[in-house]
C-alpha positions in Angstrom: 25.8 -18.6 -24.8 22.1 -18.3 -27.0 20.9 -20.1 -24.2 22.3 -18.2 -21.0 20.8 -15.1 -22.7 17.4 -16.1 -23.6 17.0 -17.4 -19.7 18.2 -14.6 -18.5 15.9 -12.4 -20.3 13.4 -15.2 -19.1 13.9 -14.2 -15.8 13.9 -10.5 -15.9 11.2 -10.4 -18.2 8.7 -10.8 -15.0 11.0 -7.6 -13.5 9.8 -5.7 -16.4 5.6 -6.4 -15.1 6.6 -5.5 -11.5 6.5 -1.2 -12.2 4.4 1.7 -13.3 4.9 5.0 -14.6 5.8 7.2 -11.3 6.0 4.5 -9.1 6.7 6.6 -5.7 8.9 5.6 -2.7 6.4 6.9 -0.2 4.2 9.2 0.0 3.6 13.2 0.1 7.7 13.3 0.5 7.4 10.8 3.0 9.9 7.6 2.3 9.0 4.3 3.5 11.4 3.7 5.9 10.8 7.1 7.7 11.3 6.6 11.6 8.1 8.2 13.1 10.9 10.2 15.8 12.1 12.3 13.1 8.4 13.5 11.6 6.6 15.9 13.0 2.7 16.6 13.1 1.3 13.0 13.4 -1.0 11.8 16.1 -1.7 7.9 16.9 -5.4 7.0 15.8 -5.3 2.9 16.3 -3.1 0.2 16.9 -3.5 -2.8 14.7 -4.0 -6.0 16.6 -3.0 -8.0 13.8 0.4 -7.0 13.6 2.8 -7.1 16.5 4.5 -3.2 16.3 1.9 -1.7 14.1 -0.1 2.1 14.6 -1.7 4.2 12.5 -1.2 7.5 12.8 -3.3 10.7 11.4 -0.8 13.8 10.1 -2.0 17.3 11.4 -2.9 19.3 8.1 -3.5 16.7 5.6 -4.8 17.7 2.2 -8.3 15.6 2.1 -8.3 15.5 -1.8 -6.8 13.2 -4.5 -8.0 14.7 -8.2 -11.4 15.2 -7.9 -12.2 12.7 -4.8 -12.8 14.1 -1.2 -10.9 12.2 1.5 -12.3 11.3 4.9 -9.5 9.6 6.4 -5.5 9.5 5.6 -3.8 6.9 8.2 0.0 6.2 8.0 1.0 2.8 9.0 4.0 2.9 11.2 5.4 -0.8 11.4 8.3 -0.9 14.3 8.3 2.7 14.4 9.1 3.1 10.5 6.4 4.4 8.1 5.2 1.6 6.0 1.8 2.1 4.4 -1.2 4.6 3.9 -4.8 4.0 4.0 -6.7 6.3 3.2 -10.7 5.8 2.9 -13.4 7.7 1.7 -17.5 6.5 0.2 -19.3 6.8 -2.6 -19.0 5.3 -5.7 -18.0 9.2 -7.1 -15.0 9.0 -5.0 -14.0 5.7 -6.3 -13.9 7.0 -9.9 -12.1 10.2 -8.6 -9.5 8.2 -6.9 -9.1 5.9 -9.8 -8.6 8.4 -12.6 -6.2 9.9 -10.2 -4.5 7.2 -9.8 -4.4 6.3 -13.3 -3.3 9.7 -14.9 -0.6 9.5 -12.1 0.6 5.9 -12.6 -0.6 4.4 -15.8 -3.2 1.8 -16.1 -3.6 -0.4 -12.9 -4.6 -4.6 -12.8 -8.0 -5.1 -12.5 -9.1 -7.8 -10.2 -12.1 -9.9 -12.1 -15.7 -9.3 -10.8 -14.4 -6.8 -8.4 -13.9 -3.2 -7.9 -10.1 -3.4 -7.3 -7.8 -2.1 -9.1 -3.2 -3.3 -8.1 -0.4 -1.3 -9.4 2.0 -3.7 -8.5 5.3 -2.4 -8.2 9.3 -2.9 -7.3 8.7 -0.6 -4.2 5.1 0.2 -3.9 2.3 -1.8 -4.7 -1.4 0.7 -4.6 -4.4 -0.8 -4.0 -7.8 0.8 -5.0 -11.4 -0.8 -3.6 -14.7 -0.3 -3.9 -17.1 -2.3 -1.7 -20.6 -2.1 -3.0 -22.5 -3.2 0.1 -21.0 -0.8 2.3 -20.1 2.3 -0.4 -16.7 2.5 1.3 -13.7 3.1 -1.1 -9.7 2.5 0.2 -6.8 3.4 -1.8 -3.3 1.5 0.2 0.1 2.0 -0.3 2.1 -0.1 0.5 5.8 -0.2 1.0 6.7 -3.8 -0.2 10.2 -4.2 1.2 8.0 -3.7 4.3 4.8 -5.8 3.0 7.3 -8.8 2.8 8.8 -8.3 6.3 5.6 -7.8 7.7 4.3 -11.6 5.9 8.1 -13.1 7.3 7.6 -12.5 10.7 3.7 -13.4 11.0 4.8 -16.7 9.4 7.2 -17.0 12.1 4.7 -16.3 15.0 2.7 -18.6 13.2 4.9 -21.2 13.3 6.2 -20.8 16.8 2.6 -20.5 18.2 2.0 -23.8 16.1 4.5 -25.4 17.9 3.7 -24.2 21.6 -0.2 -23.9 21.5 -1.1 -26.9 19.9 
């Protein structure tokens, strides 16, 4: 019975890594999941060639601020018509720090990624992603739905595999 415990807490104890304080389901009271039909004020901006089913979409009357960091871009990722992710973007390295203690008085201490400027709050529903690229002085904060992160990896596998099989 010792032993049935102790693997199970084993098991769950990587559970326990995957959250952060205030881990959101969405975002501005938008729930992944959302079907784009029922929201109102958005307006398609791209479609993303790498994923079969994938837009981004701008929302009319944004807020262009996190903390202290000025936004220039907030796209939604709509992924078969169901909102999956935000990107938003922004430069300077000023904005970066913004962002980041944002981010961190909102949802603790994020994973820094060695010898870059990337920061992962990886969690049960969302995982954030906050970069800084140097060269280009661009800074992107994503969230990511990962119930949809992990669809989205399925069925390009799939295409993969099927194109492997037919193009070759």
């Amino acid at each position: 019975m010792r032993r049935l415990l102790a693997s199970a807490c084993l098991l769950a104890l990587p559970l326990a890594f995957l959250a952060y304080d205030n881990e959101p389901d969405g975002f501005r009271g938008i729930r992944w999941g959302s079907e784009l039909k029922e929201l109102e004020g958005f307006h398609e901006m791209i479609t993303d060639p790498g994923y079969v089913n994938t837009e981004y979409y701008i929302r009319e009357g944004d807020k262009m601020k996190i903390g202290g960091a000025k936004l220039s871009t907030i796209r939604y990722k709509f992924w078969q018509e169901r909102l999956s992710g935000i990107r938003i973007c922004t430069v300077g390295y000023e904005n970066y720090l913004a962002l980041l203690d944002a981010c961190e008085a909102r949802f603790g201490e994020a994973t820094r990624v060695e010898d870059l400027d990337t920061h992962i709050w990886d969690g049960k529903v969302t995982r954030i992603t906050l970069t800084y690229e140097s060269t280009s002085d661009k800074v992107s904060l994503a969230f990511d739905g990962v119930r949809f992160m992990k669809e989205m990896l399925k069925r390009r596998k799939i295409e993969a595999e099927e194109g492997a099989e037919s193009d070759f």
